[in-house]
C-alpha positions as CSV (number, residue, x, y, z in Angstrom):
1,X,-15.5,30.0,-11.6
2,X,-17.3,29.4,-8.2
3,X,-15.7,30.4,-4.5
4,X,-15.6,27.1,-4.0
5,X,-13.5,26.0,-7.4
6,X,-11.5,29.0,-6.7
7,X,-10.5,28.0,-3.3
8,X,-10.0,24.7,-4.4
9,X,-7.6,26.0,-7.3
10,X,-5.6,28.1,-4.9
11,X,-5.0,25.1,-2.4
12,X,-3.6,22.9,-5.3
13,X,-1.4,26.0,-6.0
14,X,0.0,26.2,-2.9
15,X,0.4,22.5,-2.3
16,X,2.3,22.6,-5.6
17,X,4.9,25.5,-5.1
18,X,5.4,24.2,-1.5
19,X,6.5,21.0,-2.3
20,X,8.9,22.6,-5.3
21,X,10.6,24.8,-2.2
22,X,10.9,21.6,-0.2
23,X,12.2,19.4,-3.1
24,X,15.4,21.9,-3.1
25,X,16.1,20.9,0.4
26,X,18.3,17.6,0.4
27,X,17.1,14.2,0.9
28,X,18.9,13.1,3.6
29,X,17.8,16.4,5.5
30,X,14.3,15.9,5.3
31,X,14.9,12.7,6.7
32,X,16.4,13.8,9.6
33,X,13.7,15.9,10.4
34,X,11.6,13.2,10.8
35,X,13.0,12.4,14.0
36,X,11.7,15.3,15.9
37,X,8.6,15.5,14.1
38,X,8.0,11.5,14.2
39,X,8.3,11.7,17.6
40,X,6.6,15.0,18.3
41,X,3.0,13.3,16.6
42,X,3.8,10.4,19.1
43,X,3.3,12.9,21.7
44,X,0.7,14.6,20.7
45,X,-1.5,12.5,18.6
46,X,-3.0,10.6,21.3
47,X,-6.1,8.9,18.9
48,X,-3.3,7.6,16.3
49,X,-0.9,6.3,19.0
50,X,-3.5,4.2,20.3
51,X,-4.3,2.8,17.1
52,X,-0.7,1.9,16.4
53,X,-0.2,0.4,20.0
54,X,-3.6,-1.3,20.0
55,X,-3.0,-2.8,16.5
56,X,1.2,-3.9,17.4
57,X,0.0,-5.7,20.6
58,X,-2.6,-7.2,18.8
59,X,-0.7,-8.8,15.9
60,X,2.6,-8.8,17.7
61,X,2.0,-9.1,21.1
62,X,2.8,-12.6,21.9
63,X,6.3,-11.7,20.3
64,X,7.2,-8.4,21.8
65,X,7.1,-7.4,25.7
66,X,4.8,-4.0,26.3
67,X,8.3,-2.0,25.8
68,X,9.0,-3.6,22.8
69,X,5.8,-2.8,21.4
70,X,5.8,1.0,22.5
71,X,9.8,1.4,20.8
72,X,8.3,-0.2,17.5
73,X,5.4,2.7,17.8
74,X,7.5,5.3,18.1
75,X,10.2,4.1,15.3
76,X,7.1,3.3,12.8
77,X,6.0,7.4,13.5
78,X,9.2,8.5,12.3
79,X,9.3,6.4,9.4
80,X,5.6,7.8,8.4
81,X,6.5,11.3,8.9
82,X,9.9,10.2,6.8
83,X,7.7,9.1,4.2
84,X,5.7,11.8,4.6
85,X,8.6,14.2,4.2
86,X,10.4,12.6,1.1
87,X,7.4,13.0,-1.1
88,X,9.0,16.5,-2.3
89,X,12.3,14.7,-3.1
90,X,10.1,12.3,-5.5
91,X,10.2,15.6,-7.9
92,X,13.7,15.0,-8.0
93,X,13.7,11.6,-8.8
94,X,15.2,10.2,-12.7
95,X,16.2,7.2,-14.8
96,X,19.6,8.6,-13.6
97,X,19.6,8.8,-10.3
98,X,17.0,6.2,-9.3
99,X,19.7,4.1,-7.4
100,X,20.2,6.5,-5.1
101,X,17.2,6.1,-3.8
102,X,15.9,2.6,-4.4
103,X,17.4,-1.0,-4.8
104,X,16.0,-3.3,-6.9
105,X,16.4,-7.1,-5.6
106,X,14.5,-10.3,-7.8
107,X,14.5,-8.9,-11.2
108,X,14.3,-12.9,-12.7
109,X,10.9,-13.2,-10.9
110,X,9.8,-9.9,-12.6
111,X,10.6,-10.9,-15.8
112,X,9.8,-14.6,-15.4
113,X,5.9,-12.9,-14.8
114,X,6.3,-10.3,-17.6
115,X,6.9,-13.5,-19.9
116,X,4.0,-15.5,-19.3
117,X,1.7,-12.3,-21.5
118,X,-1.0,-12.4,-19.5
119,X,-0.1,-8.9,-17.0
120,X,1.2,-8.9,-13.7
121,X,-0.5,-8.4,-10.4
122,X,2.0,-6.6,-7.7
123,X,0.7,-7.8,-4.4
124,X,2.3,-5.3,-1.9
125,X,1.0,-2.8,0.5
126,X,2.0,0.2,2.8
127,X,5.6,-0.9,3.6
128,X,8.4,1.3,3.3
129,X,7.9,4.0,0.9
130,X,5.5,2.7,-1.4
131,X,4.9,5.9,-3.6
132,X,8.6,5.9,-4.2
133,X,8.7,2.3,-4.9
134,X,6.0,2.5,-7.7
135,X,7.9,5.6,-9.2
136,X,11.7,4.4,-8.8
137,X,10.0,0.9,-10.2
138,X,9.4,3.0,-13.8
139,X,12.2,4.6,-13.9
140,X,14.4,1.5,-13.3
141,X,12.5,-1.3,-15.6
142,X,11.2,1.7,-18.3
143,X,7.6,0.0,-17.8
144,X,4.2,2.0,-16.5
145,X,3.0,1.0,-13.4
146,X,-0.6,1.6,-12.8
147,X,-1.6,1.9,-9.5
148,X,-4.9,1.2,-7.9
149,X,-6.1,3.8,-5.6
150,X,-8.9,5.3,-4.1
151,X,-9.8,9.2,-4.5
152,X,-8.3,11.3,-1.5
153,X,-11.0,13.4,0.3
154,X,-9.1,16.7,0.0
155,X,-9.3,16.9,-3.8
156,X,-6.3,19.7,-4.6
157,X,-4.0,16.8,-2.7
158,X,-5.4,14.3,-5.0
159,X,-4.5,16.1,-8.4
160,X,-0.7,17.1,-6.8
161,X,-0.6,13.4,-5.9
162,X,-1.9,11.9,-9.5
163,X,1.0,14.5,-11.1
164,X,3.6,13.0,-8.8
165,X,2.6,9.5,-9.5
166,X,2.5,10.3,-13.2
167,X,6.3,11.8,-13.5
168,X,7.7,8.0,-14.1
169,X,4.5,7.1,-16.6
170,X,2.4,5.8,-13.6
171,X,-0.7,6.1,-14.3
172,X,-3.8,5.7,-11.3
173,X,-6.5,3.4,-11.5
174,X,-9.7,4.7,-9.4
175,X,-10.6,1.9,-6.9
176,X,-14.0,2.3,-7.0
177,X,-14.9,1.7,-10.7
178,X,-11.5,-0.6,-11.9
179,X,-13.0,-3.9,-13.0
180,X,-13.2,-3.1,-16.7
181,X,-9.8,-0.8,-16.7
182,X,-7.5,-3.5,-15.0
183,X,-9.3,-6.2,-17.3
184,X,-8.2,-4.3,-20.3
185,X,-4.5,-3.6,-18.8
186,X,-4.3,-7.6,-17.6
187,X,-5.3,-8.4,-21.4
188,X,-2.4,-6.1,-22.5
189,X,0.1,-7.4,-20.7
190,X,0.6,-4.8,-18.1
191,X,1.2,-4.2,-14.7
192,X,-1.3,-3.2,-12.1
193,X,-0.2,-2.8,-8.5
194,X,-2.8,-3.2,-5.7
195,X,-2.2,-2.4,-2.0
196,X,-4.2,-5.2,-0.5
197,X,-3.7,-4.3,3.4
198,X,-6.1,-2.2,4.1
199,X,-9.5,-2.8,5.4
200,X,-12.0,-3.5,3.0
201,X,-16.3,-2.8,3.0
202,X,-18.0,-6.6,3.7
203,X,-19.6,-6.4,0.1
204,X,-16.0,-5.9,-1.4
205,X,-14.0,-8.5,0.5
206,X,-13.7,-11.9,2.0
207,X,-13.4,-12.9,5.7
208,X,-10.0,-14.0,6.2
209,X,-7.1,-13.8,8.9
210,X,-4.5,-11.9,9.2
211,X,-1.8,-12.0,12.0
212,X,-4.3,-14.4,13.4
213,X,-7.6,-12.5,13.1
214,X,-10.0,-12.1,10.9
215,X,-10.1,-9.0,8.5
216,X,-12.0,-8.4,5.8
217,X,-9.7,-8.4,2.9
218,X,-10.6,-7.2,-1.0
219,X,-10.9,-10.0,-3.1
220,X,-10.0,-8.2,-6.8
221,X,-6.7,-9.1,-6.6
222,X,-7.9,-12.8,-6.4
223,X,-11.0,-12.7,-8.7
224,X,-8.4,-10.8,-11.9
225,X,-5.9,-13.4,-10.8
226,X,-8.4,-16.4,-11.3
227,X,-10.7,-14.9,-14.0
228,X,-7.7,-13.7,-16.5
229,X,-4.2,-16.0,-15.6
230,X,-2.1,-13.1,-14.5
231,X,0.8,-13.7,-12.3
232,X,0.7,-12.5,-9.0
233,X,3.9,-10.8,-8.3
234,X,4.7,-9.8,-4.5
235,X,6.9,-7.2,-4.1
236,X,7.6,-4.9,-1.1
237,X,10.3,-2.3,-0.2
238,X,11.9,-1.5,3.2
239,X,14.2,1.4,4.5
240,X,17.8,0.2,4.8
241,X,20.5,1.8,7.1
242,X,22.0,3.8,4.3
243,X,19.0,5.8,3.3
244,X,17.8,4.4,0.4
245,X,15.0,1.6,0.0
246,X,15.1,-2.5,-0.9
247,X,12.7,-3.9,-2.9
248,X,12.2,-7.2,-3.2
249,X,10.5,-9.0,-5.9
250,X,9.2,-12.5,-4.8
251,X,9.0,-15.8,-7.5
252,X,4.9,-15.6,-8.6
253,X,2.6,-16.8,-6.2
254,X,1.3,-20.5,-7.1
255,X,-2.5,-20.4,-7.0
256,X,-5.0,-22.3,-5.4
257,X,-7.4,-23.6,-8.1
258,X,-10.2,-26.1,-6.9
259,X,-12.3,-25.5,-9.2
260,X,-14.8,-23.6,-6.4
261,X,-14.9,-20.3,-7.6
262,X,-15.9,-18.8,-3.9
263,X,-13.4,-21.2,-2.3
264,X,-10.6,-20.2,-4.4
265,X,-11.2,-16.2,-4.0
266,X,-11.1,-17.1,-0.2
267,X,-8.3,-19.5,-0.3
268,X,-5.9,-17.2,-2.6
269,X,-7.0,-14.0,-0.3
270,X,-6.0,-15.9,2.6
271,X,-2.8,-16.7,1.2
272,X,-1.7,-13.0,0.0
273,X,-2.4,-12.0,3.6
274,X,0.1,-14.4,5.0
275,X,2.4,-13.1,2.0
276,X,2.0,-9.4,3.4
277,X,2.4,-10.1,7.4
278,X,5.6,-11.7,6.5
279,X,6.8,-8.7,5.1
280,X,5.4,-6.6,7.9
281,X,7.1,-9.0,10.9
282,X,10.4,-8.6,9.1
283,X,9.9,-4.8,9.4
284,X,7.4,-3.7,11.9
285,X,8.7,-0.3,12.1
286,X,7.9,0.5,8.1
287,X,4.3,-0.6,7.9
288,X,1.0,1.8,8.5
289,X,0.4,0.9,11.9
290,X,-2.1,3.8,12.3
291,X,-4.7,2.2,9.7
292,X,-7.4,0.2,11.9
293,X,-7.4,-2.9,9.7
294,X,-9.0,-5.2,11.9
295,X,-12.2,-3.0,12.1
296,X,-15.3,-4.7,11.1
297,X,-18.2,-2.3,10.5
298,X,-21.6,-3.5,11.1
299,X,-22.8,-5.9,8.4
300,X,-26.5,-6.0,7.3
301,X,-28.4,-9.1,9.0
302,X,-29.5,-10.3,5.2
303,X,-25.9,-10.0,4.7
304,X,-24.7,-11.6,7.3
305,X,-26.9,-14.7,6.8
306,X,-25.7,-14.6,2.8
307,X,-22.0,-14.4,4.2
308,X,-22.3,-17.3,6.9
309,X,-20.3,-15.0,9.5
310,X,-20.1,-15.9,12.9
311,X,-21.8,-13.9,15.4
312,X,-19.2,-12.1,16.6
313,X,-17.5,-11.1,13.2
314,X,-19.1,-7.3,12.1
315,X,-22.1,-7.2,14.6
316,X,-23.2,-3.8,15.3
């Protein structure tokens, strides 16, 4: 085994017997941490809080005063550092118990989309807790949830996180080579969950807006959706005053079908963004703030042209 493996090996270790020591400290305590520490990295994180204040006046600034803005900031820190620190107390988590730590609202809209046999898209993002959502969703319905994701840089926190999704049945879906796996899963009848609010390459997405500018948004969810009949089933989750977590499972969304392909990938993306910012203005404080999603990176000029962006949209 190389130094490097070896390193590697005795990080995923230490990530794993850490989180085991943490996971016998009670729930509600680790939450309460997050107060100080939530507020702490609003302190000190300087590049971070201006992302979160830069991105809340932007999308929310015609609806909250400066003060407003900077109160939602400092809330949605704790809630990320909550989130943060209840991944130990997902360890914990069983068909038992899940109640405690999750409330299910919709169910009929869930299985009204399970019934039509042709898999289930969850539309839903980085709202709430979303790793406990997909886990207490397992546990609750006894169906696997697979979960498209990217690969996290630091690979020892990538295999601790793949185990932790994994406890309910979850299984993850690498983003950057899905098309034939989610196919198979659609075909199958099965569910396939896809964050869709973060900001995606120009040769992955569509130009659409979002709180009232244009992102670039990933048109998969939108291409299986067409291409294979699944239902697209929104469903998002937000902290309630007691502790535990609501999700809430919307009817399937009704598709826009024209009958042009490239119109109806751009029409359908457009609409699953309006779908998401709903659930984000009812709870500002719960969604990623820190994620600069209305970045456009510089877009080749061929591409450009092939796209028909505006000139302002992605210029270097």
């Amino acid at each position: 085994m190389t130094l490097r493996k070896t390193g590697r090996q005795a990080s995923y270790r230490l990530i794993r017997c850490l989180l085991r020591m943490l996971s016998r400290i009670p729930r509600k305590l680790l939450g309460a941490a997050a107060f100080p520490i939530g507020r702490l990295w609003y302190a000190v994180d300087r590049r971070h809080r201006r992302i979160a204040l830069d991105n809340l006046t932007l999308a929310m600034g015609s609806q909250m005063s400066p003060k407003e803005i900077r109160s939602t900031a400092k809330a949605n820190f704790i809630q990320l550092a909550r989130t943060a620190l209840e991944i130990p107390a997902l360890l914990k988590l069983t068909p038992d118990n899940v109640d405690d730590y999750m409330i299910f609202s919709g169910q009929e809209h869930y299985d009204q989309a399970l019934s039509r046999g042709k898999g289930i898209l969850f539309l839903t993002g980085h709202l709430g807790n979303w790793e406990l959502m997909a886990l207490s969703f397992s546990f609750k319905f006894g169906t696997p949830f697979h979960v498209m994701a990217r690969v996290l840089d630091f690979e020892p926190m990538d295999r601790v996180m793949r185990e932790i999704r994994g406890l309910s049945g979850n299984t993850v879906v690498n983003k950057s080579n899905s098309a034939a796996v989610v196919s198979r899963l659609l075909n199958e009848n099965q569910v396939v969950g896809i964050l869709l609010d973060q900001n995606a390459s120009w040769y992955e997405g569509v130009y659409v807006p979002f709180f009232g500018r244009i992102v670039c948004t990933n048109k998969g969810m939108a291409m299986f959706a067409l291409r294979y009949g699944a239902a697209v089933l929104p469903a998002f989750n937000t902290r309630q005053p007691d502790g535990r977590y609501l999700t809430v499972f919307e009817p399937p969304v009704e598709l826009i079908r024209t009958g042009d392909v490239s119109r109806d990938i751009e029409e359908n993306t457009a609409l699953f963004n309006r779908i998401i910012e709903k659930h984000i203005r009812a709870a500002p404080d719960n969604w990623l703030w820190i994620h600069r999603r209305w970045r456009i990176k510089g877009i080749p000029e061929r591409a450009r042209r092939k796209l028909k962006l505006p000139p302002d949209i992605g210029a270097p």
